[in-house]
N, C-alpha and C positions, 0 to 999 in steps of 0.2 A: 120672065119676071119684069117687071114695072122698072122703069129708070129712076123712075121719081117716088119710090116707095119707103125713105125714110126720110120725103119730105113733111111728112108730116110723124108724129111721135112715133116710136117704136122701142119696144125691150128687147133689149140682149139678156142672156146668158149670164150668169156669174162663175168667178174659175173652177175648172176640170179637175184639175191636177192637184190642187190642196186639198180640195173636198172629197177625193176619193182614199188622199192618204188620213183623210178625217175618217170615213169610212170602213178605213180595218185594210186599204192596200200596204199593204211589205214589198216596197218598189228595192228593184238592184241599182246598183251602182246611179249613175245620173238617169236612168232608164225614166224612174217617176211613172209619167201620167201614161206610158211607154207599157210599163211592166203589165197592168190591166189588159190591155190590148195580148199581148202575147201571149198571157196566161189565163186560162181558157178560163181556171176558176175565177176567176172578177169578173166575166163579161158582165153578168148581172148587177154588179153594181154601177158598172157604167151606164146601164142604160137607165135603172134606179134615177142616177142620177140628174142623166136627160131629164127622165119624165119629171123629176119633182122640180127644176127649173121649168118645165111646159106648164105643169099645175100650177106653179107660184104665179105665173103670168108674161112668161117672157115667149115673145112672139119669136124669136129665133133660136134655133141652141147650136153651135159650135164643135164640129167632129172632136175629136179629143187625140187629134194627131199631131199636136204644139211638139212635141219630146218624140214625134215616129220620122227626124229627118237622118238624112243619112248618117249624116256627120256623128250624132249621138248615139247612133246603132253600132257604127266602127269603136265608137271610143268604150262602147259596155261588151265590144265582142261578139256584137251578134248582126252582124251585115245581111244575113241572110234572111231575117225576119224583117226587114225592111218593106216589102211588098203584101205580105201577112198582115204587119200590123197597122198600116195605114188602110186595107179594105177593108177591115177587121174596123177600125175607125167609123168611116161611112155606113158599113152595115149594122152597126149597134144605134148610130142616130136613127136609122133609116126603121131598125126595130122599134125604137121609143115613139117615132111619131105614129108608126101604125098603133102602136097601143093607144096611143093618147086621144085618137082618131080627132085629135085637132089640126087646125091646118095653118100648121108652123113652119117658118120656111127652117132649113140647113145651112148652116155657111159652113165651106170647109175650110181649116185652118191652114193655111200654108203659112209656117213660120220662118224668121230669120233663118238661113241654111245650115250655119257654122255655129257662132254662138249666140247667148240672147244680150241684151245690152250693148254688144258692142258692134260696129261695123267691121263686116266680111270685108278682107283684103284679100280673098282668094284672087286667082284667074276668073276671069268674066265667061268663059265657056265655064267651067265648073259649076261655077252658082249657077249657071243658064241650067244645066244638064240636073243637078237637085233639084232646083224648081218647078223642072216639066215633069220629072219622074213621078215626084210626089203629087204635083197636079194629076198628073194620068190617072193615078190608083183613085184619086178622089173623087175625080170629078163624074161618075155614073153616080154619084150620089149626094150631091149638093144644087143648093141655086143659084149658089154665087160663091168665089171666092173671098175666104178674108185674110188680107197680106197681115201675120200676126205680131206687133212690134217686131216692127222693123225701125233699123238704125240709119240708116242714109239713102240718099236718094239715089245712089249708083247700086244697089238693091231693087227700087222700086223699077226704076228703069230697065232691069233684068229680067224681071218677071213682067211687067207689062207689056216685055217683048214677046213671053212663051206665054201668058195666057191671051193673046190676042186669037187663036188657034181655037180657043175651047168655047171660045163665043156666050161666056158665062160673064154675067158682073163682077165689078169689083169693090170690096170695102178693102179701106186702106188704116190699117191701124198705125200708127207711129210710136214710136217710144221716146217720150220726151226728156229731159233732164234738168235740174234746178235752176237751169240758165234760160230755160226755156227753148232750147235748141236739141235737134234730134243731135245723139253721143257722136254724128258726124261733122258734127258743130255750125251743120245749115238750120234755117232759120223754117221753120215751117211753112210761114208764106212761099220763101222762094222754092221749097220742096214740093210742096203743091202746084205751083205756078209752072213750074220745068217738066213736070211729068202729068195729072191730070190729061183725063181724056175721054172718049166719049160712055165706055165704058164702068165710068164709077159714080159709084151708089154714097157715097160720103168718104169723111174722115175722120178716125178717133183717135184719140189718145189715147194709149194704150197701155197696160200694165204699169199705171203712172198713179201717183198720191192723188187725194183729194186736194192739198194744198198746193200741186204743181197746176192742176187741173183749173181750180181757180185762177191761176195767175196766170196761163196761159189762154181763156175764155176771148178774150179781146181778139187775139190775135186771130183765133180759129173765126171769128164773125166777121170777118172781112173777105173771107175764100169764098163767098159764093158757090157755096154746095152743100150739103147736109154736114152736122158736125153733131161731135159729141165723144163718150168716151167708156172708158172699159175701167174702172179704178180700180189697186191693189188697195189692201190693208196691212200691209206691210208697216210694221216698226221703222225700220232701217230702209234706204234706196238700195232699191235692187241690186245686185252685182251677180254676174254670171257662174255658172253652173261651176268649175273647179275652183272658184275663188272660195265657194259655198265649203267646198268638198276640203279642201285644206283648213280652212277655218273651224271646221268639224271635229272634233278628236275622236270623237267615237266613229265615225265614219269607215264601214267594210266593205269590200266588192259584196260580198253577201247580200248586205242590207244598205242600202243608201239611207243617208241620213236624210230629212225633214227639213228642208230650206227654214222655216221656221224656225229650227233650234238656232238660226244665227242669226237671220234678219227679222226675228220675232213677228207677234203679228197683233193686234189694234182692237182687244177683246171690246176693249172702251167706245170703240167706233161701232157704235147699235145699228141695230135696220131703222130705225126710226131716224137716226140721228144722221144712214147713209139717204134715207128719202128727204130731208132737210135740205142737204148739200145737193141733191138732185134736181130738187123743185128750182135752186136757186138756180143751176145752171141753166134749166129747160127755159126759165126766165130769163135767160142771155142769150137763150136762141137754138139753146144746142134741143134736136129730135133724137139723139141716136144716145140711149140711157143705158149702161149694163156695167156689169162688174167682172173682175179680175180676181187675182191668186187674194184666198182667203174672205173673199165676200162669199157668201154661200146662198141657197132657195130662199133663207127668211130675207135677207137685202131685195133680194129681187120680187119680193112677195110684196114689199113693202113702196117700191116704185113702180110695182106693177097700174095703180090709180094714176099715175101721173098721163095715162097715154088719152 
């Protein structure tokens, strides 16, 4: 793969895991974008869902292994689908692109290990040891890795230890916060600055508002490297997967409740109105255009002309 292939414009993907619980998935417990994978009856809409992101115009799509890391597997009971459902990942991408017979690259999604928004204070072999694991299952079926919000740079420095190994690129998603610093409260310049290497294909913001996104634009145009971002349509700023789950009342191991019923979601934010906000960024410099939890094919259909 090209080092320099989101030097110039490129689409991503818009989010997995909302749009397939749009799609009729009944996910367990925190399982989410997880359940599809394990349960043989979804596979088809996960790949449904690839392809209509490839059709809308996004030159990349995004394994759907965000919710296949270990940590989420033990907390829903089911550790041993672990290895299952991250191949199960790759090979449903890996099915959508042969249908699509377009030539779309893969990023596979290597997520935060522990939770999402917040930074892992596990032990550093730990994180090292989820990181490669899930890397291993993925990587016979991607082009590149994509680090998926993540919270701190003693995170990115873990894994750009174990994927040095798999000789694949790297996109590096951050998850930024209303201060403009990743939840580890470094500044993104210096997160970029400390770890960057030769390795990586850009930087996004990641599962972040459009108005964090704006105000953080400045900053990402002084890294010298490709930039750009993944934006949520979230109502409310994200907050991690048992915060969701307690806040929930109807919420059963059975049936996992709909992130949505608590952190709502931005019906008012159009595709029209998300290619708006996109044009305007691409005009700050950002190449790397795509969407997060609750943007769905029409978003991406819709900044699909920008490239």
């Amino acid at each position: 793969m090209d080092i320099n292939f989101f030097k110039t414009t490129k689409i991503l993907d818009g989010g997995m895991g909302q749009e397939l619980l749009a799609r009729g998935l009944k996910a367990k417990g925190t399982l989410w974008s997880s359940s599809a994978l394990i349960n043989n009856n979804y596979h088809q809409i996960v790949i449904d869902a690839h392809l209509d992101y490839i059709n809308a115009g996004a030159d990349i799509i995004t394994t759907n292994s965000f919710s296949s890391r270990r940590e989420r597997l033990i907390e829903n009971n089911c550790p041993e689908k672990f290895d299952y459902a991250n191949k199960m990942a790759g090979e449903l991408a890996v099915k959508a692109k042969k249908i699509s017979n377009k030539n779309i690259l893969i990023a596979g999604s290597l997520p935060a290990q522990k939770g999402t928004y917040v930074v892992d204070d596990r032990n550093d072999e730990i994180i090292e040891k989820d990181f490669n694991d899930q890397a291993q299952l993925l990587e016979p079926f991607v082009d590149f890795f994509y680090l998926d919000v993540i919270s701190s740079s003693k995170e990115i420095k873990i894994a750009n230890n174990i994927l040095k190994k798999f000789n694949k690129p790297i996109l590096i998603g951050l998850h930024i916060s209303k201060n403009g610093r990743l939840p580890s409260n470094e500044t993104i310049f210096k997160t970029v600055q400390e770890n960057q290497n030769k390795r990586w294909l850009g930087v996004v913001m990641a599962c972040v508002s459009p108005e964090i996104i704006q105000n953080s634009i400045d900053e990402m145009k002084i890294l010298n490297i490709p930039f750009g971002f993944k934006a949520n349509l979230w109502k409310m700023d994200p907050i991690p997967a048992d915060e969701i789950q307690k806040k929930n009342k109807s919420y059963s191991v059975e049936e996992g409740a709909n992130p949505n019923t608590v952190l709502g979601k931005r019906d008012d934010y159009t595709p029209k109105i998300f290619h708006d906000f996109s044009n305007k960024m691409k005009n700050k410099g950002a190449t790397i255009l795509g969407g997060c939890c609750e943007t769905n094919p029409s978003h991406i259909k819709e900044i699909a002309c920008l490239k």
